[in-house]
LODO-741693 format. One record per atom (N, C-alpha, C, O): residue number from 1; atom name; x negated, y, z. Coordinates in nm, 2 decimals, padded with zeros to 4 digits. Atoms other than C-alpha are relative to their C-alpha. Layout:
% residues N
> NUM/CA/X/Y/Z
...
***
This chain:
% residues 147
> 1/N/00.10/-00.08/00.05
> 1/CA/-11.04/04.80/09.16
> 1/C/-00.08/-00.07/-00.11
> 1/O/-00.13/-00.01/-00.20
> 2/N/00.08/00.09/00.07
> 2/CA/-11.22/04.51/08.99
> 2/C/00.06/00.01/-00.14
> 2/O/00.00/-00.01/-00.24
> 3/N/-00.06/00.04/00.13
> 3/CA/-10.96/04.50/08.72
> 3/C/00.00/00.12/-00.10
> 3/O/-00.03/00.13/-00.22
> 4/N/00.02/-00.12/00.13
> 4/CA/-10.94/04.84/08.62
> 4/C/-00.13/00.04/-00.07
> 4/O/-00.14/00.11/-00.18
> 5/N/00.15/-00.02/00.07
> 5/CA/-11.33/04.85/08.55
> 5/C/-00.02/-00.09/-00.14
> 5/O/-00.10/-00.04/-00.23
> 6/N/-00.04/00.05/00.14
> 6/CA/-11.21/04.56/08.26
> 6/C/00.01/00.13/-00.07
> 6/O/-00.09/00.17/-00.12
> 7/N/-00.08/-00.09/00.12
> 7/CA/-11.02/04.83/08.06
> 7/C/-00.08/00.12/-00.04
> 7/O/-00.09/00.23/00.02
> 8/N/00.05/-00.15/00.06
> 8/CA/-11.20/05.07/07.86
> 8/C/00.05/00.15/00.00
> 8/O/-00.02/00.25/-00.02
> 9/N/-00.11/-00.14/00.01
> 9/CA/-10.90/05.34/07.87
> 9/C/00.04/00.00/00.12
> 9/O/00.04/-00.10/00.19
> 10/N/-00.07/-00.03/-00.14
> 10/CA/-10.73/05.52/08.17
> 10/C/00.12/-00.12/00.02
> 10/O/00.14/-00.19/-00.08
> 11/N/-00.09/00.07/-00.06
> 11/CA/-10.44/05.30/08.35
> 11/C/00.09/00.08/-00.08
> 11/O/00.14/00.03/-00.18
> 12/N/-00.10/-00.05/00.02
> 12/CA/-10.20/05.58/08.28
> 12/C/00.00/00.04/-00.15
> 12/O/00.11/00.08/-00.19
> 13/N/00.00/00.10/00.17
> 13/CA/-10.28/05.53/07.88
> 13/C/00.06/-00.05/00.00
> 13/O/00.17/00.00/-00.01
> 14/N/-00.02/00.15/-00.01
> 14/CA/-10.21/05.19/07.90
> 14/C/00.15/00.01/00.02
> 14/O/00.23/00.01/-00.07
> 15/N/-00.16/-00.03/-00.05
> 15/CA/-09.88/05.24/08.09
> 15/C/00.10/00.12/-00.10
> 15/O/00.21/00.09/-00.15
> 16/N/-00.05/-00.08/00.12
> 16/CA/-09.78/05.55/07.87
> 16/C/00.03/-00.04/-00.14
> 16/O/00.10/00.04/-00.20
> 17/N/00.02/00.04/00.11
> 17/CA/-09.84/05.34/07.56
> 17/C/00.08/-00.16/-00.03
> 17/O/00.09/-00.25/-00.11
> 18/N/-00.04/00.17/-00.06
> 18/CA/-09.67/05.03/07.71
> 18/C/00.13/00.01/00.11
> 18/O/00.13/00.09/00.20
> 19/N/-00.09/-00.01/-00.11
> 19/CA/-09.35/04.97/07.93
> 19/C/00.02/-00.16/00.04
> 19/O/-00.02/-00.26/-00.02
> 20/N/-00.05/00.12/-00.04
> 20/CA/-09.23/04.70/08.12
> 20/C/00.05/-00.05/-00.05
> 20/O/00.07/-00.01/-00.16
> 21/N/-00.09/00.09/00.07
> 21/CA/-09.01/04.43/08.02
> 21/C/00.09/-00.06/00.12
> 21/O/00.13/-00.17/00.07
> 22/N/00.01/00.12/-00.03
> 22/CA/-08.87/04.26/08.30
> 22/C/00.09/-00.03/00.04
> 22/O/00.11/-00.10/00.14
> 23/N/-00.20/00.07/00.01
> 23/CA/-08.48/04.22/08.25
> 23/C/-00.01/-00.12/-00.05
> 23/O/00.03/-00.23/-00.01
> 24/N/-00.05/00.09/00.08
> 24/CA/-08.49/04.04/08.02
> 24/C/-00.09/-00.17/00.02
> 24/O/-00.04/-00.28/00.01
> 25/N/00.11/00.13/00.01
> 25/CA/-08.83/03.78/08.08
> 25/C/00.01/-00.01/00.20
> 25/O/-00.03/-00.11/00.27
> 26/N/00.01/00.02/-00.12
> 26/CA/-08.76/03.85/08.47
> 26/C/-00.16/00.04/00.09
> 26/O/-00.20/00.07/00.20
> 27/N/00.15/-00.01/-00.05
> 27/CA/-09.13/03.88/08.50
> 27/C/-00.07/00.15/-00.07
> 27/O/00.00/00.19/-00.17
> 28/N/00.08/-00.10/00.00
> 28/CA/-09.38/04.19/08.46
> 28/C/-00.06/-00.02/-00.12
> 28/O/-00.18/-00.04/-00.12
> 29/N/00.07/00.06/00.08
> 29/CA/-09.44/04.12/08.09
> 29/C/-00.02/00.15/-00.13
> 29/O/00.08/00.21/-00.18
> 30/N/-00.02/-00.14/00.08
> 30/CA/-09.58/04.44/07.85
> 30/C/00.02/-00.07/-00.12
> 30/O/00.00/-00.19/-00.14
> 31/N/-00.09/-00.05/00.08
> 31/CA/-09.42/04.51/07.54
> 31/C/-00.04/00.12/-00.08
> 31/O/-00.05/00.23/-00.02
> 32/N/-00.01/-00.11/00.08
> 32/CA/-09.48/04.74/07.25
> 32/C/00.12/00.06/-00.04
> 32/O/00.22/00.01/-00.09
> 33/N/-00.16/-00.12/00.06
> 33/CA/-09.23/05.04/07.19
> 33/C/00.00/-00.06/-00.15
> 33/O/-00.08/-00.13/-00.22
> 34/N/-00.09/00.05/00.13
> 34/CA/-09.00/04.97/06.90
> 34/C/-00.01/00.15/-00.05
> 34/O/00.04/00.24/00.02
> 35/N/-00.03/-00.09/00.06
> 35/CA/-09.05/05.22/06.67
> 35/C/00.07/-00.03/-00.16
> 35/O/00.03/-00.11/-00.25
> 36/N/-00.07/-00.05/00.14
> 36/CA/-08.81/05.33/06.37
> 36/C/00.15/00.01/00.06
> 36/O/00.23/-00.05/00.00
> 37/N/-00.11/00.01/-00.04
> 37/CA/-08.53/05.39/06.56
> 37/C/00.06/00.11/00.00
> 37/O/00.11/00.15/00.11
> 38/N/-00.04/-00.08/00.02
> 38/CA/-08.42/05.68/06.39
> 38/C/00.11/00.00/-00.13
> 38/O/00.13/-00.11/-00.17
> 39/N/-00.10/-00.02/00.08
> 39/CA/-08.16/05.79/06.13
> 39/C/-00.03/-00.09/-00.16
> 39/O/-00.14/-00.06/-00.20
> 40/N/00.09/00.08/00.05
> 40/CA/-08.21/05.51/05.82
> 40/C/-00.04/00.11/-00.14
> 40/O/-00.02/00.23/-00.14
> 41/N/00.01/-00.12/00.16
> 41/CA/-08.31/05.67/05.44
> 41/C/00.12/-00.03/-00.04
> 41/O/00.19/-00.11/00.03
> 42/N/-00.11/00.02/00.11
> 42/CA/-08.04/05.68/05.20
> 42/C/-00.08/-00.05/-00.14
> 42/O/-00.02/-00.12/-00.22
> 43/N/00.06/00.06/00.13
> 43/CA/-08.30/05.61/04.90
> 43/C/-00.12/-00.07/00.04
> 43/O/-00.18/-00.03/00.14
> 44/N/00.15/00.09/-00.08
> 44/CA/-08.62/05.34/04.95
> 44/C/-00.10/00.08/-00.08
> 44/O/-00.06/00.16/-00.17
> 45/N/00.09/-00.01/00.09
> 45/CA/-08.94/05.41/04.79
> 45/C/-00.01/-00.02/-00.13
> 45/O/-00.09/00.04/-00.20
> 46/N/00.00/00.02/00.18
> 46/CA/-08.86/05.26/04.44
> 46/C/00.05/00.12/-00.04
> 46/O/00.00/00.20/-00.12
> 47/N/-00.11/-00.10/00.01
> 47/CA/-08.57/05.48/04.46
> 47/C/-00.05/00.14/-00.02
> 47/O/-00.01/00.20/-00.12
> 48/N/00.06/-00.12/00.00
> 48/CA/-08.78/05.79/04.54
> 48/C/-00.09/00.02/-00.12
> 48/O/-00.07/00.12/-00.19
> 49/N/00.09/00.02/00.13
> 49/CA/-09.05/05.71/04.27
> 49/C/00.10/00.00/-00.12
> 49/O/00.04/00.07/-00.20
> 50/N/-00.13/-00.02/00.07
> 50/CA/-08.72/05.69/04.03
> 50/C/00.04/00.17/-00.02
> 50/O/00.06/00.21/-00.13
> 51/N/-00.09/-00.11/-00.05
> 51/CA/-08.59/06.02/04.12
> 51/C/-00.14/00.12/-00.04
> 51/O/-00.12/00.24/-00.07
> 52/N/00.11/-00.05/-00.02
> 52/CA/-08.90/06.16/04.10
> 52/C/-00.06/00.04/-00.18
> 52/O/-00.09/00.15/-00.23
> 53/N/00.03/00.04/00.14
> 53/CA/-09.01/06.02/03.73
> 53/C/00.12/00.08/-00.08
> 53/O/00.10/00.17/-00.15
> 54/N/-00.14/-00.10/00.11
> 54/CA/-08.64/06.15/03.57
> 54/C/-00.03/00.16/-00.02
> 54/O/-00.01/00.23/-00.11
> 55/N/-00.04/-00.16/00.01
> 55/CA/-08.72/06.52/03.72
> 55/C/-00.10/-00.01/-00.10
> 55/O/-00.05/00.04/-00.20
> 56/N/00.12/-00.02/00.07
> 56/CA/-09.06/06.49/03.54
> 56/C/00.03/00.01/-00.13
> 56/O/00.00/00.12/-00.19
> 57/N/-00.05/-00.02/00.16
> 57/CA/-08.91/06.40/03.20
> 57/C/00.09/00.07/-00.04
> 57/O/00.10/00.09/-00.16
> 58/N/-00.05/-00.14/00.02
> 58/CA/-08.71/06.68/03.22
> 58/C/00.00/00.11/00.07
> 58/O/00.10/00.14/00.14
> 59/N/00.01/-00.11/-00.12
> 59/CA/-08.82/06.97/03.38
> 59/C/00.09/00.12/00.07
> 59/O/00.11/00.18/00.17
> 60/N/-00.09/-00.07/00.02
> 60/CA/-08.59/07.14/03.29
> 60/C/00.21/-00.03/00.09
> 60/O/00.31/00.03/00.09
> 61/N/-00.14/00.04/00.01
> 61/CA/-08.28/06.96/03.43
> 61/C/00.01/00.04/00.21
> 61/O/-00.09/00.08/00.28
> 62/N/-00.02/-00.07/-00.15
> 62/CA/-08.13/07.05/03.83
> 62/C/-00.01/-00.11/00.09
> 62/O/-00.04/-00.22/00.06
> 63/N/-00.01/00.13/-00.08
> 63/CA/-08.11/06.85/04.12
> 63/C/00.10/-00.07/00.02
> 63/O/00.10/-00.18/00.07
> 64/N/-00.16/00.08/-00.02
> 64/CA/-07.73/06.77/04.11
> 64/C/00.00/-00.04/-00.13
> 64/O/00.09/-00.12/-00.15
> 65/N/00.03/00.10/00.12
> 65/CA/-07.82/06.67/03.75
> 65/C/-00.10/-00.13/00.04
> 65/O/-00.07/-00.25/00.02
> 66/N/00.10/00.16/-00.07
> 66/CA/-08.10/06.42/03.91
> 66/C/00.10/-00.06/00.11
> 66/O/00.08/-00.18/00.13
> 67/N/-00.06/00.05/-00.06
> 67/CA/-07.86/06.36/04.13
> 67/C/00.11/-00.10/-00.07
> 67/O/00.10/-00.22/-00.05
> 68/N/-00.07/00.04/00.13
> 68/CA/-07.59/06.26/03.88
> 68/C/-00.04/-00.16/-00.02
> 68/O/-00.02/-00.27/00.02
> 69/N/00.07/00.09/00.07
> 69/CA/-07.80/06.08/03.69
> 69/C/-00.05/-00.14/00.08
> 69/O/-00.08/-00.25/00.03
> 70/N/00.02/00.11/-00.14
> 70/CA/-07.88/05.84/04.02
> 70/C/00.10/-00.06/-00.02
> 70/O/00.09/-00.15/-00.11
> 71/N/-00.07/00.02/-00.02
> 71/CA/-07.56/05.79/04.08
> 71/C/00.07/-00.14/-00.11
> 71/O/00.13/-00.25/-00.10
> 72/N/-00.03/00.11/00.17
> 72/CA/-07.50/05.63/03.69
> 72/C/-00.09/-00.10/00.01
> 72/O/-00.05/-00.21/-00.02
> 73/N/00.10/00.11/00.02
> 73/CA/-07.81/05.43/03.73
> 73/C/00.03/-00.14/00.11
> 73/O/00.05/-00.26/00.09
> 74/N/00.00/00.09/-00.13
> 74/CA/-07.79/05.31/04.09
> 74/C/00.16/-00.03/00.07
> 74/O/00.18/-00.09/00.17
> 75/N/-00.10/00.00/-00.13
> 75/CA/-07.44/05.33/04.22
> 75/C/00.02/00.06/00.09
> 75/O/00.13/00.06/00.13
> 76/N/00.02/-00.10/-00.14
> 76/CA/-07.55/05.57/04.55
> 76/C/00.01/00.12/-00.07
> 76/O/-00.05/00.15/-00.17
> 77/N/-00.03/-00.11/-00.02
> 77/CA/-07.44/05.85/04.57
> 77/C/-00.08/00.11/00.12
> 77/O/-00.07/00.10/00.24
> 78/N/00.12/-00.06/-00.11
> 78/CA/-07.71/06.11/04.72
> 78/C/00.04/00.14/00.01
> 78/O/00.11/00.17/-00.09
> 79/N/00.01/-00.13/00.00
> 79/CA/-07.69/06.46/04.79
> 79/C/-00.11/00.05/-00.11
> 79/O/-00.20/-00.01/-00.15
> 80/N/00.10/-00.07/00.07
> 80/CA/-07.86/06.77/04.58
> 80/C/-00.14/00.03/00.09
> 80/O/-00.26/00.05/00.06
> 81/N/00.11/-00.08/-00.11
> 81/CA/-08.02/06.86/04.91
> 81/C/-00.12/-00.14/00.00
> 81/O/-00.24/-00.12/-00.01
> 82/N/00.08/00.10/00.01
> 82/CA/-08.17/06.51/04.91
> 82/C/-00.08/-00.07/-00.12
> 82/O/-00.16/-00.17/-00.12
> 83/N/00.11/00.00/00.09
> 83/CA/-08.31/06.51/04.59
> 83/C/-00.07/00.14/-00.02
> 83/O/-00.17/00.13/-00.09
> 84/N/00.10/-00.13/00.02
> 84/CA/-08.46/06.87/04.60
> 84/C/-00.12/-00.11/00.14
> 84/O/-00.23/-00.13/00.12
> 85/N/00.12/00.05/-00.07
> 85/CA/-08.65/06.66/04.94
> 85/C/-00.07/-00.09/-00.03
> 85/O/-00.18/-00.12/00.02
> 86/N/00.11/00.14/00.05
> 86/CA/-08.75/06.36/04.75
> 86/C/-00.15/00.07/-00.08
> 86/O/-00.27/00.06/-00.07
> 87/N/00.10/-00.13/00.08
> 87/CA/-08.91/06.63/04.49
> 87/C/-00.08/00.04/00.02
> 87/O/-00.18/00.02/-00.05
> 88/N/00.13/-00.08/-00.08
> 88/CA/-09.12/06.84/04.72
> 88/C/-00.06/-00.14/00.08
> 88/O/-00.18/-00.14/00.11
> 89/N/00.11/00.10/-00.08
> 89/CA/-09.22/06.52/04.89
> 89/C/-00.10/-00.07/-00.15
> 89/O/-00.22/-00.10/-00.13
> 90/N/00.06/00.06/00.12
> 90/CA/-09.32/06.37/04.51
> 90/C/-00.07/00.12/-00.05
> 90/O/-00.09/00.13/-00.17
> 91/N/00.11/-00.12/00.08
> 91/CA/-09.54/06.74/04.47
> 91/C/00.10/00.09/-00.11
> 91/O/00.04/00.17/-00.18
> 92/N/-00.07/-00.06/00.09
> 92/CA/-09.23/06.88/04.27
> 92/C/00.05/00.10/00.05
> 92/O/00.12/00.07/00.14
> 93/N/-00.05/-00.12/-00.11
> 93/CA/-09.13/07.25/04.39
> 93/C/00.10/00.07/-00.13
> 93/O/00.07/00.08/-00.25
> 94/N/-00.12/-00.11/00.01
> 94/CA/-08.83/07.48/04.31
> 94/C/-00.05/00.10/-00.13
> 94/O/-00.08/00.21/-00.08
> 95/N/00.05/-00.17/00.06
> 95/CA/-08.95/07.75/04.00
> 95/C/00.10/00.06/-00.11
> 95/O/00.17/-00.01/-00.18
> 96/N/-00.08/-00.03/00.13
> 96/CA/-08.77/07.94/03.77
> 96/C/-00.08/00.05/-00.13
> 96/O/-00.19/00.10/-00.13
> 97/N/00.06/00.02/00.13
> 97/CA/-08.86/07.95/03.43
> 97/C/-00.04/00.18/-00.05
> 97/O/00.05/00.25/-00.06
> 98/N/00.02/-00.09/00.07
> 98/CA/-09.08/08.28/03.27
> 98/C/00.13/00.06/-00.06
> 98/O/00.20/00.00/-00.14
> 99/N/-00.10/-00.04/00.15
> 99/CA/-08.82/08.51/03.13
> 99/C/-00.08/00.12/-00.06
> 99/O/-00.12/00.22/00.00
> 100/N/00.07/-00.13/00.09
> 100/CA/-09.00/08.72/02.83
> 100/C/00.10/00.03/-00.12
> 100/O/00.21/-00.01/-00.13
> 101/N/-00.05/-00.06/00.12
> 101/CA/-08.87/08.86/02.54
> 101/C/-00.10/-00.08/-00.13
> 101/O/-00.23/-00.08/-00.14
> 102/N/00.12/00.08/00.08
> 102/CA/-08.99/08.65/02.25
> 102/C/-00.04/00.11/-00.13
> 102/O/00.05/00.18/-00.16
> 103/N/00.05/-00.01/00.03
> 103/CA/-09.19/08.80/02.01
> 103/C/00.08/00.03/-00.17
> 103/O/00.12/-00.06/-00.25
> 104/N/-00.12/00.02/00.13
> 104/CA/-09.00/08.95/01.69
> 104/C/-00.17/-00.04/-00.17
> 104/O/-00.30/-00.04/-00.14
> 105/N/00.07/00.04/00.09
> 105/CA/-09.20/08.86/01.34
> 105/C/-00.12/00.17/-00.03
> 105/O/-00.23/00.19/-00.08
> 106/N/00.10/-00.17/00.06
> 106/CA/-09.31/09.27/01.31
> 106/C/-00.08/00.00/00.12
> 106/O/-00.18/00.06/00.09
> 107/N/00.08/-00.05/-00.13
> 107/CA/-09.46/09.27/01.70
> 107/C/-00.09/-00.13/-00.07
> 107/O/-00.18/-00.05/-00.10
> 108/N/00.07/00.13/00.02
> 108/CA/-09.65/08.93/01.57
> 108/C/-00.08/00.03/-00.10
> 108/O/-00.18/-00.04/-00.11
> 109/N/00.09/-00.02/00.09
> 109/CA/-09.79/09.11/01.27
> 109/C/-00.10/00.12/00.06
> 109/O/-00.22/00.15/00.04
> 110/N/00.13/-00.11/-00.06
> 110/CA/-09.90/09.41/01.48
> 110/C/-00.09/00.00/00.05
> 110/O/-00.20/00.07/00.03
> 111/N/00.13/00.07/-00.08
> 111/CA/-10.05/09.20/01.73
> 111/C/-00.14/-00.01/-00.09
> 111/O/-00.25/00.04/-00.06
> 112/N/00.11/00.10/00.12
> 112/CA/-10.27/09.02/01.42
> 112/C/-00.05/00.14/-00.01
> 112/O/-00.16/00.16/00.03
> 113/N/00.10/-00.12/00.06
> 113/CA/-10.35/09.37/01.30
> 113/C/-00.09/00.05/00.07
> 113/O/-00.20/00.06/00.03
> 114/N/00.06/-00.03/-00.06
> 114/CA/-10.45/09.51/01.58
> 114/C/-00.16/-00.07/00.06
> 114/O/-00.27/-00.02/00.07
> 115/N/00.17/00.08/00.02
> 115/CA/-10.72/09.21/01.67
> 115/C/-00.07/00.01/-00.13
> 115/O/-00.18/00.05/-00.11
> 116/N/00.07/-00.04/00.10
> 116/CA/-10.83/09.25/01.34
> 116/C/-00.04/00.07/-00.01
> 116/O/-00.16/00.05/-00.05
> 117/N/00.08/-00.17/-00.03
> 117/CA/-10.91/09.63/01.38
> 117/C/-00.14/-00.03/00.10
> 117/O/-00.25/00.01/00.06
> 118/N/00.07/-00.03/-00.09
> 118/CA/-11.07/09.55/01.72
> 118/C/-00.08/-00.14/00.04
> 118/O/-00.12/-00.17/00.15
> 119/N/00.09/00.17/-00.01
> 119/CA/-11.26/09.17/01.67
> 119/C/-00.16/00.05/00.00
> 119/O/-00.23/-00.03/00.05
> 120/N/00.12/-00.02/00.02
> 120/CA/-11.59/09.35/01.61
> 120/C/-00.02/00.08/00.09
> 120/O/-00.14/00.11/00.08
> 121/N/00.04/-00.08/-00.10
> 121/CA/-11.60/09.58/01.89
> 121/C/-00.08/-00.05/00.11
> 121/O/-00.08/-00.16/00.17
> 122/N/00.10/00.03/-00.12
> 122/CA/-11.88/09.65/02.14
> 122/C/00.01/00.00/00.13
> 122/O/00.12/00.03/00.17
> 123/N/-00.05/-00.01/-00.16
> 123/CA/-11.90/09.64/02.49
> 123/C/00.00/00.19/00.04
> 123/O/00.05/00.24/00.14
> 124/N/00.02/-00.16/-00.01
> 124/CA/-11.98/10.05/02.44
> 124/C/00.17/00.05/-00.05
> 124/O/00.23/00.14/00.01
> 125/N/-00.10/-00.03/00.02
> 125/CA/-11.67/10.06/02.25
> 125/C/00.15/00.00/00.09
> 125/O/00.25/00.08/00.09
> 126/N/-00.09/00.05/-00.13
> 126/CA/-11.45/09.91/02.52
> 126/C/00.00/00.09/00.10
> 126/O/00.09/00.16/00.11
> 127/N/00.03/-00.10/-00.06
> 127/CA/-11.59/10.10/02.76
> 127/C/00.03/00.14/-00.01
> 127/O/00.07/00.21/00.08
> 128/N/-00.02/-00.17/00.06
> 128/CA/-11.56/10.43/02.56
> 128/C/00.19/-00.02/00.05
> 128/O/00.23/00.03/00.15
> 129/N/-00.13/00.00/00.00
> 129/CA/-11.14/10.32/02.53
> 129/C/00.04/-00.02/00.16
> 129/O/00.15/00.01/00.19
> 130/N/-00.05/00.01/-00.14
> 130/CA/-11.16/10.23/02.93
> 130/C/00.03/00.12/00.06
> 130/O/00.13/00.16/00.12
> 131/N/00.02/-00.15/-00.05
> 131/CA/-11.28/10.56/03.01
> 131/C/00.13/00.07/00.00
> 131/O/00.21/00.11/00.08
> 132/N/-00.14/-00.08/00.03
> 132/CA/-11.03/10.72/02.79
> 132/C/00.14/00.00/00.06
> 132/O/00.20/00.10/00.09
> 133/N/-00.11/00.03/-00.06
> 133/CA/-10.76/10.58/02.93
> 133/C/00.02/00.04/00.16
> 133/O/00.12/00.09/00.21
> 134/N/00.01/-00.04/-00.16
> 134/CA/-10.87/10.63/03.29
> 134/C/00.01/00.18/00.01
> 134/O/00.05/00.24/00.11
> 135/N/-00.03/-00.10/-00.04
> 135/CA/-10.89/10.99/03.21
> 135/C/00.12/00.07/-00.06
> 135/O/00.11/00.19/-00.04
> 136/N/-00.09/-00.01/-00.01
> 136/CA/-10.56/11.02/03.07
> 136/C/00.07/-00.10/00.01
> 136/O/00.06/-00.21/-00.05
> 137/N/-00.08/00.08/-00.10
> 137/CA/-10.32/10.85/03.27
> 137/C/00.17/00.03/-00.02
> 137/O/00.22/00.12/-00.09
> 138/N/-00.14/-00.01/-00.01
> 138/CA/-09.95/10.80/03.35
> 138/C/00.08/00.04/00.12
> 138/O/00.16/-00.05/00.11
> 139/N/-00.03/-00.04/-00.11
> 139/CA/-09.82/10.93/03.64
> 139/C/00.17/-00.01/00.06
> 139/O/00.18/00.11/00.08
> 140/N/-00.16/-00.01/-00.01
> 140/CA/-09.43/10.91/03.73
> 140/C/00.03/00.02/-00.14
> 140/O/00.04/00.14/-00.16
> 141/N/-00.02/-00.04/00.12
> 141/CA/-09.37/10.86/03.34
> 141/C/-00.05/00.12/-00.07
> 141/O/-00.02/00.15/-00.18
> 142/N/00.08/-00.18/00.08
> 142/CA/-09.59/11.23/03.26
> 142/C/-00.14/-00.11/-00.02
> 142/O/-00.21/-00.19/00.04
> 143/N/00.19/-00.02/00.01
> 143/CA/-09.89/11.22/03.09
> 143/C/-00.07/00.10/00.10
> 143/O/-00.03/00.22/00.12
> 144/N/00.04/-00.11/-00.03
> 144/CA/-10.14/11.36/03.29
> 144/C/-00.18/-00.02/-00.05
> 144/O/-00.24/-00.12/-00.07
> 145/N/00.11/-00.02/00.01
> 145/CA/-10.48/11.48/03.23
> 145/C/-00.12/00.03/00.10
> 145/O/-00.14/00.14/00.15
> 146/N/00.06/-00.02/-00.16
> 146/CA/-10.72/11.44/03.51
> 146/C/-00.17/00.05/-00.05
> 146/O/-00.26/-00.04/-00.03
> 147/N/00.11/-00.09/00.02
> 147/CA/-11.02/11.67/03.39
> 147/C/-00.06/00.08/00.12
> 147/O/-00.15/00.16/00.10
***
């Protein structure tokens, strides 16, 4: 009883956090768990910071291209799946790129004209064209008039 009043934490802490030892020393001697005794990386930290830096300089390029490109640098050979996880762990996620229709030279002057018409407009004027619009509408492709 005297001893366990030493220890600031429960016994079964202590024990849960701690195992025996005593094959090997014969005697009752604790021991910290070994941890990392799980599956090893295939790429280290430099490796990853590497992998990481290439996607950046081209954003544009895939992961079996970053992967590739490893391969020529380093020698290892990695999976795609394992550079899409280096990626999301380095803050880099999956997107596909905007697709728009670019902008022919006549939509580019209409634009221009159009702000030019409407650069001096008031907040009454806006308003007036909000309205308008709200009271004719589009409905399943029909104009409708909601009067």
């Amino acid at each position: 009883m005297d001893e366990e009043a030493n220890f600031p934490i429960a016994a079964s802490v202590l024990w849960n956090n701690l195992y025996i030892d005593d094959v090997l020393c014969g005697a009752a001697t604790l021991e910290r768990r070994r941890h990392g005794g799980g599956r090893v990386r295939s790429t280290t930290p430099a490796e990853d910071r590497y992998i990481v830096l290439s996607a950046k300089r081209n954003r544009r390029t895939t992961a079996q291209q970053v992967a590739n490109q490893f391969l020529a640098a380093s020698g290892k050979q990695i999976s795609r799946k394992t550079v899409a996880r280096r990626l999301r762990g380095g803050g880099l996620y999956a997107r596909r790129p905007v697709v728009c229709v670019p902008l022919t030279r006549q939509h580019r002057t209409a634009r221009l004209q159009w702000c030019r018409e409407h650069h001096n407009w008031t907040e009454q004027d806006w308003a007036f064209a909000y309205y308008s619009q709200m009271r004719v509408g589009s409905v399943c492709h029909r104009i409708v008039d909601a009067k």
